[in-house]
C-alpha positions as CSV (number, residue, x, y, z in Angstrom):
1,X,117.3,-113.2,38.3
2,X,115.7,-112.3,41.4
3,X,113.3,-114.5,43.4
4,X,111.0,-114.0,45.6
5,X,108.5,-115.8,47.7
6,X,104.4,-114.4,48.3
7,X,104.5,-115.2,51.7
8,X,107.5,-113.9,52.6
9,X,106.0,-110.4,51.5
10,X,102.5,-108.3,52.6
11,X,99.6,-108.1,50.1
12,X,100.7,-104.8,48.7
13,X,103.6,-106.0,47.5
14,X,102.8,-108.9,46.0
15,X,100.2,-106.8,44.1
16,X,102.5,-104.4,42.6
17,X,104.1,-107.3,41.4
18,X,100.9,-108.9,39.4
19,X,99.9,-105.5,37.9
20,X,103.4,-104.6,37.1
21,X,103.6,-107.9,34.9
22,X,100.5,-109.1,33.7
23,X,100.1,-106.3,31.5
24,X,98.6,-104.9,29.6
25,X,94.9,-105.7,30.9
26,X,91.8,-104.9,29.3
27,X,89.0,-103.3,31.6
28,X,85.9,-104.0,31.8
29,X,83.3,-101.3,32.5
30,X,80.8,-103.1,34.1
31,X,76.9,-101.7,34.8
32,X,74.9,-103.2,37.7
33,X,71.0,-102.4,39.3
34,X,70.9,-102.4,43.0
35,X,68.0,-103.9,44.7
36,X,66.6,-100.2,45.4
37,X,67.2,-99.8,41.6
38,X,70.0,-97.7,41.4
39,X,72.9,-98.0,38.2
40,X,75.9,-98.7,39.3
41,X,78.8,-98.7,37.1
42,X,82.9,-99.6,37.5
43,X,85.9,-100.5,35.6
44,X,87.6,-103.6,36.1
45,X,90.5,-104.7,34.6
46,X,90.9,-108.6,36.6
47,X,88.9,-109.4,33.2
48,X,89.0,-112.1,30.4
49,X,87.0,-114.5,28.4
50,X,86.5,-118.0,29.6
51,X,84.5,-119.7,26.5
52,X,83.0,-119.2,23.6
53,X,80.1,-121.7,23.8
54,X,78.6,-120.9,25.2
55,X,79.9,-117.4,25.5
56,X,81.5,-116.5,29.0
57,X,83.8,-113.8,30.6
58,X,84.9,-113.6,33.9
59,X,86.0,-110.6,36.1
60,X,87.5,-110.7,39.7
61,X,86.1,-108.3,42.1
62,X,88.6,-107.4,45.0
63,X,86.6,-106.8,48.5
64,X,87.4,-104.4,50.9
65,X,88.5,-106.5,54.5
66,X,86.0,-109.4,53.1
67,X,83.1,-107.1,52.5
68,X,81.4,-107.0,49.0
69,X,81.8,-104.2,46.8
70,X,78.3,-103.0,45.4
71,X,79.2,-104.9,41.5
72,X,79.0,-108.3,43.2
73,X,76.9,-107.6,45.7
74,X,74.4,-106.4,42.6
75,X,75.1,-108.8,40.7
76,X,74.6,-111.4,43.2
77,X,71.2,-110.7,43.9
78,X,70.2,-109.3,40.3
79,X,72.0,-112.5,38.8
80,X,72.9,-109.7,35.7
81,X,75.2,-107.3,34.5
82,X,76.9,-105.6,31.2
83,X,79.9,-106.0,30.1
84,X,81.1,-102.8,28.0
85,X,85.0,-102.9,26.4
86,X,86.5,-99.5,27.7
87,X,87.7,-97.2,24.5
88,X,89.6,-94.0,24.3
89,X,86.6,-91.9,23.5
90,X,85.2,-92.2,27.0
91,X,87.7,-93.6,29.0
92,X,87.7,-90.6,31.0
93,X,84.3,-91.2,32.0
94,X,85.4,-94.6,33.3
95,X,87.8,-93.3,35.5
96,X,85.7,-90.6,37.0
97,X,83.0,-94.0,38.5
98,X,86.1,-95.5,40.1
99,X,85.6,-92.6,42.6
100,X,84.3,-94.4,46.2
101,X,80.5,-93.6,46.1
102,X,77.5,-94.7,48.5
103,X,75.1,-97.0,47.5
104,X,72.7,-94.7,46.8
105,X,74.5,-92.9,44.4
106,X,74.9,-93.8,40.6
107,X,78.4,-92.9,38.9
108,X,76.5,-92.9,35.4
109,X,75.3,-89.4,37.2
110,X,78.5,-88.9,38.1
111,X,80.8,-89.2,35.2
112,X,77.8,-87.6,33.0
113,X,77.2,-91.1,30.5
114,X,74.4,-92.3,29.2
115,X,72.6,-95.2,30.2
116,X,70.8,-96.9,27.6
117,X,68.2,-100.0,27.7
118,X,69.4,-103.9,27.3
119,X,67.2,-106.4,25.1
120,X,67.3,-109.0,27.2
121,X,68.0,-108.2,30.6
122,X,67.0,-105.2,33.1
123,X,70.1,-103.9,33.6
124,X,71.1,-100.6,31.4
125,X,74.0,-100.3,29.3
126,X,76.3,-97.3,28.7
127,X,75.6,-95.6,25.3
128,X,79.1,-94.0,24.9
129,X,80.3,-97.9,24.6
130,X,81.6,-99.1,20.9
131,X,81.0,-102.9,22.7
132,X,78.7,-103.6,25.6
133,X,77.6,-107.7,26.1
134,X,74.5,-108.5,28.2
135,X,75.3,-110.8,30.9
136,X,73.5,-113.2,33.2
137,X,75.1,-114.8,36.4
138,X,76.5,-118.1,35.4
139,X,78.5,-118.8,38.7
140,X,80.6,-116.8,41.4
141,X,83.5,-118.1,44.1
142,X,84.8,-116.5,46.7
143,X,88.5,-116.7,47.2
144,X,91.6,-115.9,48.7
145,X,92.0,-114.4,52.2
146,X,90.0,-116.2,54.9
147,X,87.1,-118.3,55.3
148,X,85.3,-115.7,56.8
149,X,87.1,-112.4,54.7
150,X,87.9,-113.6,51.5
151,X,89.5,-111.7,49.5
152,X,87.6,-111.3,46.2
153,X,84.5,-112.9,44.1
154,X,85.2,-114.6,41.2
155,X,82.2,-113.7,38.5
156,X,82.0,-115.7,35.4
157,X,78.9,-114.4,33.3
158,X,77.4,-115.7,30.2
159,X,76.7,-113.0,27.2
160,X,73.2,-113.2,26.2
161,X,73.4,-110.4,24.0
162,X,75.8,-108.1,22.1
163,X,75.6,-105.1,21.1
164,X,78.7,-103.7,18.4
165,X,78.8,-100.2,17.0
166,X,78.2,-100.8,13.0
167,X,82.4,-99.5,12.1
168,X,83.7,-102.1,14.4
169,X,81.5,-104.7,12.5
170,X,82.9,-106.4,9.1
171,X,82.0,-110.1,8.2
172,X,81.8,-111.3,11.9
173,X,84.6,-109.7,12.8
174,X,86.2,-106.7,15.0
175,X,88.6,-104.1,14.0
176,X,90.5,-103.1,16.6
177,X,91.6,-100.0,15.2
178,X,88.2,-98.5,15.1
179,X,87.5,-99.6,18.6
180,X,90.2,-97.8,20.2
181,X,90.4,-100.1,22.9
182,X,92.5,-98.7,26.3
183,X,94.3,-101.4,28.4
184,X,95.1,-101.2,32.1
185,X,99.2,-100.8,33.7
186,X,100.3,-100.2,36.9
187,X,99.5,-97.4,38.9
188,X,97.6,-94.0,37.0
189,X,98.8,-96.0,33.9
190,X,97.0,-97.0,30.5
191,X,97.9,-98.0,27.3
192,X,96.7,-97.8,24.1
193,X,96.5,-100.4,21.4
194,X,99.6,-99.5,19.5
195,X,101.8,-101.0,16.8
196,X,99.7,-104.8,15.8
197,X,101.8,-107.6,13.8
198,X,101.0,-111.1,12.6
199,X,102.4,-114.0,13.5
200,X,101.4,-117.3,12.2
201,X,100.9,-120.5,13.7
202,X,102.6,-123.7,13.4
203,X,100.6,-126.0,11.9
């Protein structure tokens, strides 16, 4: 088995490495406001849940040479965002706001979705989303790289609202094959859900 050490390597590489093996990842297409009031939206697929109660998820934004990308930078002075779960029937849309637009420019033009109002916060959600989850800032860190450049923010939001298309919905629970869900791989690479089995738990 090979080894190999992170610092004996550049940043690239030891990338390729993390999203060649932690795989597959799910992607969060997250909507933000700007302070000029302008909807941003991007995938992210450095994404999980932290907790369930209260709620919580967390995403990682990278920076570019320490400087904020406009998510965190929005969501840092908004203290709000949405959450949607990226699907196959728009997950072409997604991709098209990963394109490297000014400020003042909104990929929900863009990629031709629809924004759509939340209930509890003032940040829109994207109507073309089985799954979109209202979130408010519940705490951010700034990591890796330098003191002075780090390397990315670490956003961990608490859902104050869902919002589930009625055929994913059945006694509390989600079905996964109605939602359709599209994971992140290396590269240009996604997945779908595929083949799902069952097994259980020792007691």
């Amino acid at each position: 088995m090979l080894t190999i050490y992170p610092e004996e390597q550049t940043e690239r590489d030891n990338y390729k490495l993390l999203i060649g093996s932690i795989l597959p990842r799910p992607i969060a297409f997250i909507t933000t406001l700007s302070a000029e009031g302008v909807l941003n939206a991007a995938p992210y697929s450095y994404f999980n849940i932290v907790s369930a109660d209260p709620p919580m998820v967390s995403v990682s934004v990278q920076r570019k040479k320490g400087v904020r990308k406009d998510t965190s930078k929005n969501i840092m002075e908004t203290g709000s965002f949405v959450v949607h779960i990226s699907d196959e029937d728009y997950i072409e849309a997604i991709n098209m706001t990963a394109a490297n637009l000014p400020p003042d420019e909104s990929e929900v033009e863009l990629a031709h979705i629809t924004s759509i109002p939340s209930a509890k916060i003032k940040v829109p959600g994207i109507a073309e989303a089985k799954i979109r989850m209202e979130c408010t800032l519940k705490q951010s860190l700034s990591l890796g790289g330098t003191p002075s450049s780090p390397a990315c923010d670490l956003i961990i939001g608490e859902i104050v609202c869902f919002h589930i298309a009625d055929e994913l919905y059945e006694r509390g629970r989600i079905d996964a094959q109605q939602l359709k869900p599209v994971s992140r791989l290396a590269g240009n690479n996604y997945s779908k859900l595929g083949e799902i089995f069952s097994i259980d738990r020792p007691d």
